[in-house]
N, C-alpha and C positions, 0 to 999 in steps of 0.2 A: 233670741238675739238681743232685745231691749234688755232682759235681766243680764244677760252676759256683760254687754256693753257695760253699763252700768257698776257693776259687780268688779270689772277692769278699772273703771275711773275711779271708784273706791278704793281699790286695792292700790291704784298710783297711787292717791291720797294720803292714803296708810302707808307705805313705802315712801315717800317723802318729807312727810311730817303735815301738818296742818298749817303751822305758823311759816316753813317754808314755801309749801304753795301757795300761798297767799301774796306771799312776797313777790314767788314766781308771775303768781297771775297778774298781778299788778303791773309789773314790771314789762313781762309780756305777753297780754292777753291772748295775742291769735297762738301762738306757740304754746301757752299753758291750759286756755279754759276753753278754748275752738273745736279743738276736736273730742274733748267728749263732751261739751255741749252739741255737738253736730253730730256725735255721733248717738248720743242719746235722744234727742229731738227727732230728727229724722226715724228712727224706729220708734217713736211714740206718735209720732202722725199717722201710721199706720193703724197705729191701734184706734186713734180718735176717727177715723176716716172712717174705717169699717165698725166703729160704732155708734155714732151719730149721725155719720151719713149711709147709713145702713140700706136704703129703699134707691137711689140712685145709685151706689154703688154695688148693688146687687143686681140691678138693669144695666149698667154699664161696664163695669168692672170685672166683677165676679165669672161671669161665663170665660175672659180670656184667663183669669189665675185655673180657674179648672183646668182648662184646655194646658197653661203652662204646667202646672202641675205633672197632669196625666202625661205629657210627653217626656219632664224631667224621670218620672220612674219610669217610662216607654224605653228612653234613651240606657239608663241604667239599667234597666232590666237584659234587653239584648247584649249590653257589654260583660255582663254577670253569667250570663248562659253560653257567649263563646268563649267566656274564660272558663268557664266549669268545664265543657268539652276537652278542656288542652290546648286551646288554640291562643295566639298570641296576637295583640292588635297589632298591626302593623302603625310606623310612626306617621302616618298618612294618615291611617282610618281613626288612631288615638286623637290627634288633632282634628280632625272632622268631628264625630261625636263630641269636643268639646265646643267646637264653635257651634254647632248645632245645637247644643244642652244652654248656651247661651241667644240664639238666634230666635230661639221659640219664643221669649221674656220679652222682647221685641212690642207686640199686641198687649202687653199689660203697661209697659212704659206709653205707649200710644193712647191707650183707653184712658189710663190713671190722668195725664195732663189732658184729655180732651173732658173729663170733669171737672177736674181743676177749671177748665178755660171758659165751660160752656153748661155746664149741673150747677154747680155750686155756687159761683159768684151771685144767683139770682135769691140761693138760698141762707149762707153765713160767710163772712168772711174767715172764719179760723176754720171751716173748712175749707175752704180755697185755699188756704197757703198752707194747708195741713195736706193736700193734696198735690200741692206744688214740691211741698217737701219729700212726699212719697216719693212724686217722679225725680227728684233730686236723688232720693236712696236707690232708686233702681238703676238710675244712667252711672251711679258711683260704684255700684255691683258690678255693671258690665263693664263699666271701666277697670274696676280691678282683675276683672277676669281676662279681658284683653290684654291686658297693658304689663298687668302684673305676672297670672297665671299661667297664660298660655305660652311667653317666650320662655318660660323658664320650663315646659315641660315639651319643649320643641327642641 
């Protein structure tokens, strides 16, 4: 996701010119350099978080990504096997396994800010708001999954 992101803001880059975004950016920051600074930041606090704060975040964190993990393939798996059957989800159950595939991420958005709040501020500050940003990238996940993905497949 970080190389993707990244690899996209490069490519706008390249697709615009260099000496035009610049102009752009200048002209208007939050519209030109916001989103993939924020979108490349935000997926690099992930990486610093589970790198540097490795021992707190492994006490804290890590057991609820397992837990979301094993339920997102839980979730897909059962929707894989009544579709292999012949069976068709109905638009009820299609919607429910999504708000569910979403619902379980819940306890990792909770853990990740109660380190942010209460692990880390004792231990670095760019971990703290490298953890703050985490939970920023996760309530933006589910936000787009509500807000964006689900009315459109309802």
């Amino acid at each position: 996701s970080l190389l993707q992101r990244t690899q996209r803001a490069c490519m706008h880059a390249k697709v615009v010119g260099l000496g035009l975004g610049i102009r752009n950016g200048l002209a208007d920051p939050i519209g030109w350099l916001w989103p993939a600074f924020w979108g490349i930041s935000r997926r690099l606090a992930l990486v610093v978080v589970s790198s540097f704060g490795c021992s707190s975040f492994l006490l804290v964190v890590f057991p609820a990504v397992v837990f979301d993990e094993f339920f997102w393939w839980a979730v897909a798996e059962a929707q894989n096997w009544w579709l292999r059957r012949g069976n068709t989800l109905s638009p009820v159950l299609d919607i429910s396994c999504q708000v569910l595939d979403q619902l379980h991420f819940v306890p990792v958005i909770a853990r990740v800010f109660f380190l942010a709040v209460w692990e880390y501020p004792e231990v670095d500050a760019l971990l703290t708001v490298c953890a703050l940003m985490w939970t920023g990238h996760n309530c933006h996940t589910i936000y787009n999954a509500f807000v964006n993905e689900l009315p459109e497949s309802a």
